[in-house]
PDB file of the backbone (N, CA, C, O) and the ligand in Angstrom, with CONECT records:
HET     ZN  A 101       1
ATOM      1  N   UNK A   1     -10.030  20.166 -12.736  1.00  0.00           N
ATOM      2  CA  UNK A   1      -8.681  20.248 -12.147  1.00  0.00           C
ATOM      3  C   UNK A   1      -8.060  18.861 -12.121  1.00  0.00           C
ATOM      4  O   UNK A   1      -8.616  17.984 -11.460  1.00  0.00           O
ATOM      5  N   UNK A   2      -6.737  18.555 -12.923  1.00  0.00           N
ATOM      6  CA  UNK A   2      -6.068  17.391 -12.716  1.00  0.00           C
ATOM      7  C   UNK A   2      -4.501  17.990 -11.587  1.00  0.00           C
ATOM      8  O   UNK A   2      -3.820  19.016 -11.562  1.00  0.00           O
ATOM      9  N   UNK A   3      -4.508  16.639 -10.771  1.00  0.00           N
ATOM     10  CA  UNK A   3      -3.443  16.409 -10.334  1.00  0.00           C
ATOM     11  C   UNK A   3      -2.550  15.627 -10.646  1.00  0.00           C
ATOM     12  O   UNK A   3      -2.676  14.409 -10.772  1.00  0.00           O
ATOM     13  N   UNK A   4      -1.377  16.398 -10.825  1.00  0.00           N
ATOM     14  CA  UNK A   4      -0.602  14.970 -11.478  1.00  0.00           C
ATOM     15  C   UNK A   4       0.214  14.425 -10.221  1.00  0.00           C
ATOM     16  O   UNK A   4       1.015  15.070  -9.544  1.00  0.00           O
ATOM     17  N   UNK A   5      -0.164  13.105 -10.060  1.00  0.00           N
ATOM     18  CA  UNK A   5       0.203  12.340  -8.885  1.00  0.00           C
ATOM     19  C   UNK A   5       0.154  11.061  -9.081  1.00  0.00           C
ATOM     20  O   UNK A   5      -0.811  10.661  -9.731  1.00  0.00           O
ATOM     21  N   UNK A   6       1.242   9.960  -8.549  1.00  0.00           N
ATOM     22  CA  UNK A   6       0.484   8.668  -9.325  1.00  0.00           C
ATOM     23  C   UNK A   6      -0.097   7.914  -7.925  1.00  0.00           C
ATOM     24  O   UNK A   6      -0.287   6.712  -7.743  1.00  0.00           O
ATOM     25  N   UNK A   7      -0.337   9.187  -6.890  1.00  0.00           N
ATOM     26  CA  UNK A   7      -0.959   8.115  -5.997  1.00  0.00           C
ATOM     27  C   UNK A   7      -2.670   8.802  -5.791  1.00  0.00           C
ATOM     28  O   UNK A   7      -3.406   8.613  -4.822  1.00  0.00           O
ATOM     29  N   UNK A   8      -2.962   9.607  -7.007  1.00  0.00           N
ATOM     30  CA  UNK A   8      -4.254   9.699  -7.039  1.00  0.00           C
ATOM     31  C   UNK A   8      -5.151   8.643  -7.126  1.00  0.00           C
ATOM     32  O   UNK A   8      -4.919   7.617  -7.766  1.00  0.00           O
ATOM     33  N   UNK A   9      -6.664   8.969  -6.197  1.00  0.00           N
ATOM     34  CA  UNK A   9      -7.644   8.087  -6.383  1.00  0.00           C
ATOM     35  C   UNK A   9      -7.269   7.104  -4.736  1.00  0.00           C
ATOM     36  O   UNK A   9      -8.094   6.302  -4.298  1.00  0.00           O
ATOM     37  N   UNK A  10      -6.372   7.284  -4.265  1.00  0.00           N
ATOM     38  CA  UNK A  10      -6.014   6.155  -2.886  1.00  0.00           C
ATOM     39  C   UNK A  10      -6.408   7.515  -1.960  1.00  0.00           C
ATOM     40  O   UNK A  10      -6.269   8.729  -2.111  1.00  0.00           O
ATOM     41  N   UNK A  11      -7.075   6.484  -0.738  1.00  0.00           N
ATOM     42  CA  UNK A  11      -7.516   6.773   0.509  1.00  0.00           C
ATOM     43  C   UNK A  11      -6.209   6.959   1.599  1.00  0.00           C
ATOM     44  O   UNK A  11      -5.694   5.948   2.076  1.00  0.00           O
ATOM     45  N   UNK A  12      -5.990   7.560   1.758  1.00  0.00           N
ATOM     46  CA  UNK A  12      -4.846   7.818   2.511  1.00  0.00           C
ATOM     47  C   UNK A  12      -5.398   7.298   4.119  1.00  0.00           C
ATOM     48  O   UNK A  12      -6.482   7.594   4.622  1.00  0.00           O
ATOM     49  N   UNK A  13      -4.229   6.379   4.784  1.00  0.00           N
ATOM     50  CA  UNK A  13      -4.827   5.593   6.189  1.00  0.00           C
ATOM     51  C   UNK A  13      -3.520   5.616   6.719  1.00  0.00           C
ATOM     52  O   UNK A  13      -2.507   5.637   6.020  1.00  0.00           O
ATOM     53  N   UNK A  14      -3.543   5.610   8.263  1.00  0.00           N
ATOM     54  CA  UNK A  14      -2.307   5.729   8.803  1.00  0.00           C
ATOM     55  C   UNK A  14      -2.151   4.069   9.066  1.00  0.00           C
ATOM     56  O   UNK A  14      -2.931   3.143   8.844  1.00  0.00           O
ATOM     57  N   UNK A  15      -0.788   4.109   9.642  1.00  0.00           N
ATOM     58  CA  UNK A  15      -0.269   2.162   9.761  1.00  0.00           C
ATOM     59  C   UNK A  15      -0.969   1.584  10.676  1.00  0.00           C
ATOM     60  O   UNK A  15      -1.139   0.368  10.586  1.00  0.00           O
ATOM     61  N   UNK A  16      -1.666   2.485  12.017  1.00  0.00           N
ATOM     62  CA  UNK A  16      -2.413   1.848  12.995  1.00  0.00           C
ATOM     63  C   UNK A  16      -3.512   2.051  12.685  1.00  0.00           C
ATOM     64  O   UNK A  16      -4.267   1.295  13.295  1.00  0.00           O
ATOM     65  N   UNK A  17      -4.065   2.777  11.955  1.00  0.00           N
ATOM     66  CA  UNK A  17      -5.329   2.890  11.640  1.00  0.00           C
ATOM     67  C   UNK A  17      -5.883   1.344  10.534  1.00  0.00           C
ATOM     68  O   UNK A  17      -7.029   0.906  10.438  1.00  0.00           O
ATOM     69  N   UNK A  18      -4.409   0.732   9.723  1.00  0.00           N
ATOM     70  CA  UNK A  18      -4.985  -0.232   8.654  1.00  0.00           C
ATOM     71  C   UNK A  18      -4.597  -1.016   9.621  1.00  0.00           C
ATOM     72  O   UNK A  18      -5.617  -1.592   9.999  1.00  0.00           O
ATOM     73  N   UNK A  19      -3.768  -1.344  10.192  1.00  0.00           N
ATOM     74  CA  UNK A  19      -3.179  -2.802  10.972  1.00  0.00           C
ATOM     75  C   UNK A  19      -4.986  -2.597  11.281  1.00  0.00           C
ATOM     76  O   UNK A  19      -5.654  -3.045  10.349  1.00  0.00           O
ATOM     77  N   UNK A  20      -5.621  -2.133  12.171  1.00  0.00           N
ATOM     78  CA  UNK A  20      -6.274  -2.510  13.296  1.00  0.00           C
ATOM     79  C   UNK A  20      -7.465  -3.100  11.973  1.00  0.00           C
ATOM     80  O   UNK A  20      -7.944  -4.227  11.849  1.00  0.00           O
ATOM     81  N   UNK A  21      -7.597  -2.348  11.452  1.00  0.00           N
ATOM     82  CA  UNK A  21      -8.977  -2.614  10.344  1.00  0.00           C
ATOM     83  C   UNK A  21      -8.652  -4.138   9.611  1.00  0.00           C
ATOM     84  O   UNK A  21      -9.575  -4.910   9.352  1.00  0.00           O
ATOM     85  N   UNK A  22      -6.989  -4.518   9.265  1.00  0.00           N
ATOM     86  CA  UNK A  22      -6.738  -5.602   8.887  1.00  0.00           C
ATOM     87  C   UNK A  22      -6.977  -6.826   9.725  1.00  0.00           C
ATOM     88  O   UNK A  22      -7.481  -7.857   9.282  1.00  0.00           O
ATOM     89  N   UNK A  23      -6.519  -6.617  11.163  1.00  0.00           N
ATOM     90  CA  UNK A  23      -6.657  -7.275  12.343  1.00  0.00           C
ATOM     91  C   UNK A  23      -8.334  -7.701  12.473  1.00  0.00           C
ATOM     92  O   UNK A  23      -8.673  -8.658  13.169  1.00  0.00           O
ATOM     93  N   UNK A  24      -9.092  -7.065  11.896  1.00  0.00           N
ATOM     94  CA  UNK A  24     -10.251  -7.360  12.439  1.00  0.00           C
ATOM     95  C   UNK A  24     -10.672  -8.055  11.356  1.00  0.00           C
ATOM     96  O   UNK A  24     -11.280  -9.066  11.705  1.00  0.00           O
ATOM     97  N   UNK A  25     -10.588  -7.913  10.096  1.00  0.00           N
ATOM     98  CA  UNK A  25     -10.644  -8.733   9.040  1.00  0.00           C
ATOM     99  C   UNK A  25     -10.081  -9.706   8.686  1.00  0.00           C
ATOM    100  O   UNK A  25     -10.775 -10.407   7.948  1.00  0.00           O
ATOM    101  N   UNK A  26      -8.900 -10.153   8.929  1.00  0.00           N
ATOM    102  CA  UNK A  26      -8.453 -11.239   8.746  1.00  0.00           C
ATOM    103  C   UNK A  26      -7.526 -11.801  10.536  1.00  0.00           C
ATOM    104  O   UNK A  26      -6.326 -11.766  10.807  1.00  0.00           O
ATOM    105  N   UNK A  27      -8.260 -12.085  11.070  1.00  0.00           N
ATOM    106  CA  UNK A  27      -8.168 -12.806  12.447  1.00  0.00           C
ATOM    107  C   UNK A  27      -6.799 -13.809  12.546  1.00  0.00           C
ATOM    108  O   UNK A  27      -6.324 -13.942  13.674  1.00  0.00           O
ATOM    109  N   UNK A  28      -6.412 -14.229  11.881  1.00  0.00           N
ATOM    110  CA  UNK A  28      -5.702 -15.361  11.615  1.00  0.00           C
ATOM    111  C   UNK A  28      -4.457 -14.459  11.506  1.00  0.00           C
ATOM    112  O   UNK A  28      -3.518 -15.058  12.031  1.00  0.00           O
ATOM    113  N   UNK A  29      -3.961 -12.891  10.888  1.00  0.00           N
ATOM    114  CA  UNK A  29      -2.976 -12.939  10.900  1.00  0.00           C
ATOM    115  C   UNK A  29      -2.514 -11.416  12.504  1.00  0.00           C
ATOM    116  O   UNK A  29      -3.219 -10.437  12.749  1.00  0.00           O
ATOM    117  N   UNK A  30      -1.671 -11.660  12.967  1.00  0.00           N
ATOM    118  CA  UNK A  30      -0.820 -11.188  13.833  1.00  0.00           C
ATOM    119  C   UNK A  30      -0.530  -9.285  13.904  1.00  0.00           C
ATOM    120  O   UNK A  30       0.479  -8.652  13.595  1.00  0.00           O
ATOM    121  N   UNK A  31      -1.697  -8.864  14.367  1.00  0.00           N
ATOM    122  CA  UNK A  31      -1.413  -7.067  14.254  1.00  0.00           C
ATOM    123  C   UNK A  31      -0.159  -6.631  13.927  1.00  0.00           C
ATOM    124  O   UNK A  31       0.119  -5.943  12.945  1.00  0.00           O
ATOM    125  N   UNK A  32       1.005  -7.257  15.213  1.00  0.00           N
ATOM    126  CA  UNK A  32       2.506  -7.125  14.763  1.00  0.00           C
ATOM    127  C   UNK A  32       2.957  -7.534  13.598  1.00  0.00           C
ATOM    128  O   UNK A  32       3.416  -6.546  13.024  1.00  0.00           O
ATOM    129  N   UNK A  33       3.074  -8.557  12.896  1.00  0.00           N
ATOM    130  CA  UNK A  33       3.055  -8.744  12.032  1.00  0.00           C
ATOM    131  C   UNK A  33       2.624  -7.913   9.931  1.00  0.00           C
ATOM    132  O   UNK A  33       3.210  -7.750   8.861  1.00  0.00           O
ATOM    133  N   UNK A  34       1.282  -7.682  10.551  1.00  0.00           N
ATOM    134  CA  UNK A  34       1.285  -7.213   9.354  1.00  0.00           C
ATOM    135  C   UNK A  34       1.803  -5.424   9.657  1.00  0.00           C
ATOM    136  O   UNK A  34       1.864  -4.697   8.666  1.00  0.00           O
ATOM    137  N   UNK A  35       2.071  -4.964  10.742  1.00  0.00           N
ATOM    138  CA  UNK A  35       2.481  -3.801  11.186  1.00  0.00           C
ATOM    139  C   UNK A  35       4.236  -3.779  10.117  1.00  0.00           C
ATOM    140  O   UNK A  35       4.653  -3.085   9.190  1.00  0.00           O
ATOM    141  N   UNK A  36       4.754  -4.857  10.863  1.00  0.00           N
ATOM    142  CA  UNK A  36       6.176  -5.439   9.852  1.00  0.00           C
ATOM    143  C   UNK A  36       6.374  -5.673   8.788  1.00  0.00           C
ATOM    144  O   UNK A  36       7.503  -5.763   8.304  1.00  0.00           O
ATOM    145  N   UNK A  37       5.253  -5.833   8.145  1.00  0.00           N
ATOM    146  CA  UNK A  37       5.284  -5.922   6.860  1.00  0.00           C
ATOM    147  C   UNK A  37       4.920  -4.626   6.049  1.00  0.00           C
ATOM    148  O   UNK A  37       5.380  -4.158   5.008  1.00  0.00           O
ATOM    149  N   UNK A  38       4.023  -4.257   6.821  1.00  0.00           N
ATOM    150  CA  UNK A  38       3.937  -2.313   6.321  1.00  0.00           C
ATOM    151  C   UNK A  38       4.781  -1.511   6.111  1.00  0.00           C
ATOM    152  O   UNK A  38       4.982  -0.780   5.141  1.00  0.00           O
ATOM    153  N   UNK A  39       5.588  -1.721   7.570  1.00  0.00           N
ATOM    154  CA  UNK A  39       6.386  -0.885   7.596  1.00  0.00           C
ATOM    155  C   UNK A  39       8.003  -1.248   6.539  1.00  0.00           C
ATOM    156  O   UNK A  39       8.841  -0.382   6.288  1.00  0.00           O
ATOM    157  N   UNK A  40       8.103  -2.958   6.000  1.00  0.00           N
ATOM    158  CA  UNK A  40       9.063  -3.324   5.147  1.00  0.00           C
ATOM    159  C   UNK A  40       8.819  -2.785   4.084  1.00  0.00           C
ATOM    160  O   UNK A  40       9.756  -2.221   3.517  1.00  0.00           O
ATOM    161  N   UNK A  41       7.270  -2.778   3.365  1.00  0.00           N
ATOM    162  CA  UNK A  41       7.304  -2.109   1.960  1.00  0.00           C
ATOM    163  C   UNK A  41       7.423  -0.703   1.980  1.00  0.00           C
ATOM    164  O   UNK A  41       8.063  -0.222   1.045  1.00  0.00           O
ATOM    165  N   UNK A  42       6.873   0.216   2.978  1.00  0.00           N
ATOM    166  CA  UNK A  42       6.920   1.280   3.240  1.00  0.00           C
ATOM    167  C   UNK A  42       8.745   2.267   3.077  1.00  0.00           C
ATOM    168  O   UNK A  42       9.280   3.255   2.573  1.00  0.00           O
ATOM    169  N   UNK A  43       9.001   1.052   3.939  1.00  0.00           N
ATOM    170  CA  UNK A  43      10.784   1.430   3.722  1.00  0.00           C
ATOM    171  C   UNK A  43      11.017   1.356   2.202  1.00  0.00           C
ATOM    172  O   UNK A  43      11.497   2.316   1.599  1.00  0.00           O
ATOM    173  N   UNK A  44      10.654   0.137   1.549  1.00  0.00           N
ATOM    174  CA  UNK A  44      11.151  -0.199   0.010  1.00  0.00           C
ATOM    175  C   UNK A  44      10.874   0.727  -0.455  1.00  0.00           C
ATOM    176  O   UNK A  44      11.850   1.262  -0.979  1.00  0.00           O
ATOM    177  N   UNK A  45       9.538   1.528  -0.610  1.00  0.00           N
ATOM    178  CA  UNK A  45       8.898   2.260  -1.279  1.00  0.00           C
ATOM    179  C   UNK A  45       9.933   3.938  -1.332  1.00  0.00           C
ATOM    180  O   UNK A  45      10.455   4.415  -2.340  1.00  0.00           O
ATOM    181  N   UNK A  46       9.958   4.406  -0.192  1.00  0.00           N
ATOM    182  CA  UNK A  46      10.713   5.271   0.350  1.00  0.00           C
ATOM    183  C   UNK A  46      12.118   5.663  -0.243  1.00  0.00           C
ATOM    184  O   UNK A  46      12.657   6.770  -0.237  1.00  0.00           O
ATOM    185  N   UNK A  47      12.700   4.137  -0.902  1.00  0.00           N
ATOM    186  CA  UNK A  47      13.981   3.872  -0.692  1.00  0.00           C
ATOM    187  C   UNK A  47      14.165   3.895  -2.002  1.00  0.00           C
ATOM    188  O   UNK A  47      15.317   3.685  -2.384  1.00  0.00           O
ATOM    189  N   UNK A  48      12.890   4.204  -3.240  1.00  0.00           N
ATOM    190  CA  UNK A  48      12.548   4.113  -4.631  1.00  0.00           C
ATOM    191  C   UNK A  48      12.488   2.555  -5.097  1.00  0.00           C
ATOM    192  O   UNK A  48      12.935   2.189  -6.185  1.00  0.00           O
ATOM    193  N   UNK A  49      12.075   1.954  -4.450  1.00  0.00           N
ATOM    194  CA  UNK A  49      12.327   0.551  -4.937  1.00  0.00           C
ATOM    195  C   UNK A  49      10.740   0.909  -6.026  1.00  0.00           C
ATOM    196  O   UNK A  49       9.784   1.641  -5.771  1.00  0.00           O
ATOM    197  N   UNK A  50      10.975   0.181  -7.054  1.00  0.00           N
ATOM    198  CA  UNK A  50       9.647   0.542  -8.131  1.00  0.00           C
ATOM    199  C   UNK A  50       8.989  -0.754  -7.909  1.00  0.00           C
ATOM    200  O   UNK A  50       9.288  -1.456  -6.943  1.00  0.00           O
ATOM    201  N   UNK A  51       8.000  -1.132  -8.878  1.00  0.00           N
ATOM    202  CA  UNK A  51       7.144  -2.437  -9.148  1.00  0.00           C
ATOM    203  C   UNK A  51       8.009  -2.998 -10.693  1.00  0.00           C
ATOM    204  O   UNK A  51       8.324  -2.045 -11.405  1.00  0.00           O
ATOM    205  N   UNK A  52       8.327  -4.119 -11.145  1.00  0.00           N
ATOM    206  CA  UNK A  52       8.618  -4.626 -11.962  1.00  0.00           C
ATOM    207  C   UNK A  52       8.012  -3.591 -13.110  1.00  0.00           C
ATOM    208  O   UNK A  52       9.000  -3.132 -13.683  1.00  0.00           O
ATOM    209  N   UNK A  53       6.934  -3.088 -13.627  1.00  0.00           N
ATOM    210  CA  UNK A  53       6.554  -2.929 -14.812  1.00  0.00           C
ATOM    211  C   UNK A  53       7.199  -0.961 -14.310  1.00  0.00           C
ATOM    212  O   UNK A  53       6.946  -0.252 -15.285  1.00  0.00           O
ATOM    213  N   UNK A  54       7.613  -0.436 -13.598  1.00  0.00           N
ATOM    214  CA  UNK A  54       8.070   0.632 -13.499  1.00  0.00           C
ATOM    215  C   UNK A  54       7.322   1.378 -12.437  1.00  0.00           C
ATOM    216  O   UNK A  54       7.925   2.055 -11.604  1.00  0.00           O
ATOM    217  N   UNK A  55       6.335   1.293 -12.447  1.00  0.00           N
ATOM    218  CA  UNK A  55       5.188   2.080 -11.390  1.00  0.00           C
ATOM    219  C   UNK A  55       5.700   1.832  -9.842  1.00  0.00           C
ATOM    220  O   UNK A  55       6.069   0.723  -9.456  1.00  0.00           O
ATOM    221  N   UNK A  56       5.673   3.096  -8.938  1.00  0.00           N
ATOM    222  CA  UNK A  56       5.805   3.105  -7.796  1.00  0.00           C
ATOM    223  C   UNK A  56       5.143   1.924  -6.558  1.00  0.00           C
ATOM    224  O   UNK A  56       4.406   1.241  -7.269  1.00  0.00           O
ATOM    225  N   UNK A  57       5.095   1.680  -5.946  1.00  0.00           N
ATOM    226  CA  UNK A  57       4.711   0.732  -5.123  1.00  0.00           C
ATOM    227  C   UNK A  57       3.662   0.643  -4.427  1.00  0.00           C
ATOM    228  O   UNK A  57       3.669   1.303  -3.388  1.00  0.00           O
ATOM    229  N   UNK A  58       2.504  -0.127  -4.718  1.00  0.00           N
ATOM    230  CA  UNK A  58       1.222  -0.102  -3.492  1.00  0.00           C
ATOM    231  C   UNK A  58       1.705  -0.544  -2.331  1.00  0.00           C
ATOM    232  O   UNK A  58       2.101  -1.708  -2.269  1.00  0.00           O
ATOM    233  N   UNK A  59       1.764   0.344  -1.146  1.00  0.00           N
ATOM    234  CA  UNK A  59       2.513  -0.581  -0.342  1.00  0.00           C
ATOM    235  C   UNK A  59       1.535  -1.055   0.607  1.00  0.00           C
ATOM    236  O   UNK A  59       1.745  -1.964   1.410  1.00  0.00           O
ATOM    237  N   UNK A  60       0.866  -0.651   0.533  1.00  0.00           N
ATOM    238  CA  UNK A  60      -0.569  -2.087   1.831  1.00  0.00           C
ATOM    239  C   UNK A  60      -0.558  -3.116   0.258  1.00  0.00           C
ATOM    240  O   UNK A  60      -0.950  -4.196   0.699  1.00  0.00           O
ATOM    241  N   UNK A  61      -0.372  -3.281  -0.951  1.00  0.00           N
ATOM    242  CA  UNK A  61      -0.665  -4.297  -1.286  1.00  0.00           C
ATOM    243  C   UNK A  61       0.560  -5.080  -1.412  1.00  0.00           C
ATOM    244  O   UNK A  61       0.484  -6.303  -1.533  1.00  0.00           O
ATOM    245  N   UNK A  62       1.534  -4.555  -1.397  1.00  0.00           N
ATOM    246  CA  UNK A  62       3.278  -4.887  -1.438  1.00  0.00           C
ATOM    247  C   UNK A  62       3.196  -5.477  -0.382  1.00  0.00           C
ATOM    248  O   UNK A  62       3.298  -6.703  -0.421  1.00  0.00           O
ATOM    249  N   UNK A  63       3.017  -4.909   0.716  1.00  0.00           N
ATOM    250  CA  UNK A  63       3.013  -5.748   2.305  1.00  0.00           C
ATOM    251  C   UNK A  63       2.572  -6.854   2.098  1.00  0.00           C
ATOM    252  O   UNK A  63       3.389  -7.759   2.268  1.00  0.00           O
ATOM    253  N   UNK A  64       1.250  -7.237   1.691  1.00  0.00           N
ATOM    254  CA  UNK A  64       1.211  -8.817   1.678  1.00  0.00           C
ATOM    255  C   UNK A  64       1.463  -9.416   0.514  1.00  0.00           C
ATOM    256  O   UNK A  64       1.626 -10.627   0.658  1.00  0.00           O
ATOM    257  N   UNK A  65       1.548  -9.077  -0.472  1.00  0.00           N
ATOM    258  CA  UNK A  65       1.684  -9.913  -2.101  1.00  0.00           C
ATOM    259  C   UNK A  65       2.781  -9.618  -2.637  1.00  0.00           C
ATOM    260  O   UNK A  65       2.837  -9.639  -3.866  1.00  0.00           O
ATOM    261  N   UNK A  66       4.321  -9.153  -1.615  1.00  0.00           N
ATOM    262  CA  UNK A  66       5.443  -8.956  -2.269  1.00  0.00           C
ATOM    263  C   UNK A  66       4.999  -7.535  -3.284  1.00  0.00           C
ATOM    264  O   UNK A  66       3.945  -7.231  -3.843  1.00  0.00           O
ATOM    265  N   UNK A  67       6.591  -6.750  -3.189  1.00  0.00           N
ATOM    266  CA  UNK A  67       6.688  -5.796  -3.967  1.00  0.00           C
ATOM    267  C   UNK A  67       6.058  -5.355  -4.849  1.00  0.00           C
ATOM    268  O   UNK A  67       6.808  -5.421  -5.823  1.00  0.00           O
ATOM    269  N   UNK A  68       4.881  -4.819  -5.232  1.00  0.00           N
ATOM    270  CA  UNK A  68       4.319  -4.341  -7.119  1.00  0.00           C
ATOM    271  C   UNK A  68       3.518  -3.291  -6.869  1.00  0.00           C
ATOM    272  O   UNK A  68       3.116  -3.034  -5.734  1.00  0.00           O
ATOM    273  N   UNK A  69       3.271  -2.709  -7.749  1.00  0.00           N
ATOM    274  CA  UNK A  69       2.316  -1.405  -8.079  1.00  0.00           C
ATOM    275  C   UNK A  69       0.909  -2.121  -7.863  1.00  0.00           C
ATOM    276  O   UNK A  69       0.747  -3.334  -7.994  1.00  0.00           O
ATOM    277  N   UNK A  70      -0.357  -0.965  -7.419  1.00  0.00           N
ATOM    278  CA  UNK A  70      -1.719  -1.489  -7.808  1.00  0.00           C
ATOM    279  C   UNK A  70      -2.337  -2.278  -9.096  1.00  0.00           C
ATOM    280  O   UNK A  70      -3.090  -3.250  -9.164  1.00  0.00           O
ATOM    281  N   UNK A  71      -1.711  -1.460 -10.097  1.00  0.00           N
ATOM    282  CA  UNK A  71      -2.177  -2.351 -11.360  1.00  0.00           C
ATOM    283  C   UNK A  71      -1.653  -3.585 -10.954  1.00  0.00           C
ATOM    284  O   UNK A  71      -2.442  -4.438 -10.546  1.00  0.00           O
ATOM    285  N   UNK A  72      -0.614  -3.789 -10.992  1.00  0.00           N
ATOM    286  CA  UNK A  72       0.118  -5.675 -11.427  1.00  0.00           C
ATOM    287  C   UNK A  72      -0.686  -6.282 -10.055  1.00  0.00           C
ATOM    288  O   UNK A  72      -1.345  -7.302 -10.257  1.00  0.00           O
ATOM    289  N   UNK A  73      -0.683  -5.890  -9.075  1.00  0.00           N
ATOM    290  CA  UNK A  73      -1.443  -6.917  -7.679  1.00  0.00           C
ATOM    291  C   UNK A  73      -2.897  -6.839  -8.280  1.00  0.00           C
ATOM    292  O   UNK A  73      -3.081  -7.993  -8.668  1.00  0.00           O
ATOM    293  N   UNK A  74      -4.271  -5.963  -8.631  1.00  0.00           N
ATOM    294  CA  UNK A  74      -4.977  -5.734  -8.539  1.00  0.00           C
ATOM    295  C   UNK A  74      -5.433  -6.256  -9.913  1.00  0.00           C
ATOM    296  O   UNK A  74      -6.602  -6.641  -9.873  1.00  0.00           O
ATOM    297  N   UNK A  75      -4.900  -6.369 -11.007  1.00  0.00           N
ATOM    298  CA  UNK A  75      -5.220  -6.123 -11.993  1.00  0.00           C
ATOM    299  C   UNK A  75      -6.551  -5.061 -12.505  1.00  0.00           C
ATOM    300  O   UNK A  75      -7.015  -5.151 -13.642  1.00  0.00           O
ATOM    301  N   UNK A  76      -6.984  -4.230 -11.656  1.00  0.00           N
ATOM    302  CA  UNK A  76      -7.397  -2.931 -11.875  1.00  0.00           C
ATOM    303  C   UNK A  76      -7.002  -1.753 -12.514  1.00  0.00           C
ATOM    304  O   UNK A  76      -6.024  -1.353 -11.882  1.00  0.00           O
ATOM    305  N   UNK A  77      -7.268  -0.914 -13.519  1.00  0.00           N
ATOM    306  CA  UNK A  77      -6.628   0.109 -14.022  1.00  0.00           C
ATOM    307  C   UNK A  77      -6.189   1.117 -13.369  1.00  0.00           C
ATOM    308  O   UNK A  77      -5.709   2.077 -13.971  1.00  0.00           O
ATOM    309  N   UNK A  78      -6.310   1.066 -11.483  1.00  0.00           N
ATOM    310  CA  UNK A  78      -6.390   2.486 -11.073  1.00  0.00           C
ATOM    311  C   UNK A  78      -6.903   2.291  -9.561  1.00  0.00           C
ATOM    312  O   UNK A  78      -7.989   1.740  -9.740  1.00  0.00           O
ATOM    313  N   UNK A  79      -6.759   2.411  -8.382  1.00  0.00           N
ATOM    314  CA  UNK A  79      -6.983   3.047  -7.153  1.00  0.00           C
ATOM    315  C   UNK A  79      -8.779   3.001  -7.577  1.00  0.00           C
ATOM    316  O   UNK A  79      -9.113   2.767  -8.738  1.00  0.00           O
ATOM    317  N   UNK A  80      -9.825   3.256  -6.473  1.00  0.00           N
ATOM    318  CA  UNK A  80     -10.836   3.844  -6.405  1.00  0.00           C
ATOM    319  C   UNK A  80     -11.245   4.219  -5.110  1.00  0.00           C
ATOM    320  O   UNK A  80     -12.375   3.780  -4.895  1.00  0.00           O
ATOM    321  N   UNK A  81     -10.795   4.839  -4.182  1.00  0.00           N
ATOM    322  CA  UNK A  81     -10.736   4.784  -3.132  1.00  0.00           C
ATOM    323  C   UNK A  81      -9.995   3.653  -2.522  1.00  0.00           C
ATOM    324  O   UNK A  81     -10.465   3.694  -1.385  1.00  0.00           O
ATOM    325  N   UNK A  82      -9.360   2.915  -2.522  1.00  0.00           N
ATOM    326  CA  UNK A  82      -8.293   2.340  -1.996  1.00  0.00           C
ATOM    327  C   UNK A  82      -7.575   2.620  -1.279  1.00  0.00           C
ATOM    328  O   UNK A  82      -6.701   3.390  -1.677  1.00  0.00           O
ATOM    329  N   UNK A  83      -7.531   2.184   0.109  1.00  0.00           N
ATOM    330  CA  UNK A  83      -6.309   2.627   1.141  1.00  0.00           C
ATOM    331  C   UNK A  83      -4.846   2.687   0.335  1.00  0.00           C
ATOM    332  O   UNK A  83      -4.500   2.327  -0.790  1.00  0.00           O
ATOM    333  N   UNK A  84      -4.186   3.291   1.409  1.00  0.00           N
ATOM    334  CA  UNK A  84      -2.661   3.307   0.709  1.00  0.00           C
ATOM    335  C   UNK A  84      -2.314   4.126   1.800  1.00  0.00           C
ATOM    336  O   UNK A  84      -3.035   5.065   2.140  1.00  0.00           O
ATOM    337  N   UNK A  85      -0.796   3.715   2.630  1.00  0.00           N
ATOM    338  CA  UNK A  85      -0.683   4.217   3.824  1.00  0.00           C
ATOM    339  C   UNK A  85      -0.500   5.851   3.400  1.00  0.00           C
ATOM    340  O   UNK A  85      -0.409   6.176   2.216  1.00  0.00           O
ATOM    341  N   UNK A  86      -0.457   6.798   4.459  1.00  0.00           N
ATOM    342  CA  UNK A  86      -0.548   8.269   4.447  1.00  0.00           C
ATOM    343  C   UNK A  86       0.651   8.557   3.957  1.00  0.00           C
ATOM    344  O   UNK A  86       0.838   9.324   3.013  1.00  0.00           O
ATOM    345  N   UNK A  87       2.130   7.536   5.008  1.00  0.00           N
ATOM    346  CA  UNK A  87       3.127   8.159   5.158  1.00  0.00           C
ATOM    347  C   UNK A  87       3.562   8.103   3.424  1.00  0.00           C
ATOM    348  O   UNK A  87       4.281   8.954   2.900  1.00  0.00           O
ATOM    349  N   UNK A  88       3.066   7.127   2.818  1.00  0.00           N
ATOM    350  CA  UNK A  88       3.438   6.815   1.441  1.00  0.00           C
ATOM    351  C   UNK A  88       2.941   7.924   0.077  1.00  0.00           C
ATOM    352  O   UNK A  88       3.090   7.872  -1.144  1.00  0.00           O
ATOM    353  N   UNK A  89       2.540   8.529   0.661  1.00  0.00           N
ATOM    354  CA  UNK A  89       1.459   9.591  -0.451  1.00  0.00           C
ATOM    355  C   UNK A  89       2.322  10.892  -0.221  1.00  0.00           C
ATOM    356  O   UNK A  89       2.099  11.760  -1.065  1.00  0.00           O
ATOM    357  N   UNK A  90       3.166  11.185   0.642  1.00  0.00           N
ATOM    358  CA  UNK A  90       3.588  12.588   0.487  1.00  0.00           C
ATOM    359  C   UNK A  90       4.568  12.764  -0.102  1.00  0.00           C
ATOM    360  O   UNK A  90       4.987  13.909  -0.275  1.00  0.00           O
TER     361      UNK A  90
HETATM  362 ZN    ZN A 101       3.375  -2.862 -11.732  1.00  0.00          ZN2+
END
């Protein structure tokens, strides 16, 4: 069975569920903060803003590395379980 989706292969996580997991991993930056920044790409994303090469938007990776799809931030071919907020997948 294929799905055609291009946010297959991502872990779907809610915004308080990654803030807090981010918060604990990187100490240095501000829960509020990266909450604001979630929720900025989240809007972009929403709003059809794409990634330069055309692809829709990673937006936990947009939040911190500016606007782009998984491939261009990741240079990975693809998600493998990878978070990616919930609200962004439907
Ligand atoms: Zn891209």
């Amino acid at each position: 069975m294929k799905m055609i989706t291009d946010k297959i292969g991502f872990t779907p996580i809610s915004i308080d569920a990654y803030v807090e997991r981010h918060a604990k991993a990187n100490r240095d930056d501000k829960p509020e903060e990266v909450r604001a920044w979630l929720q900025r790409a989240l809007r972009d994303h929403k709003a059809g803003v794409k990634c330069q090469c055309g692809n829709p938007l990673w937006v936990i990776g947009s939040a911190v590395s500016g606007n782009a799809c998984f491939t261009c931030i990741t240079g990975a071919a693809g998600p493998d379980s990878d978070f990616e907020i919930d609200d962004a997948m439907k």
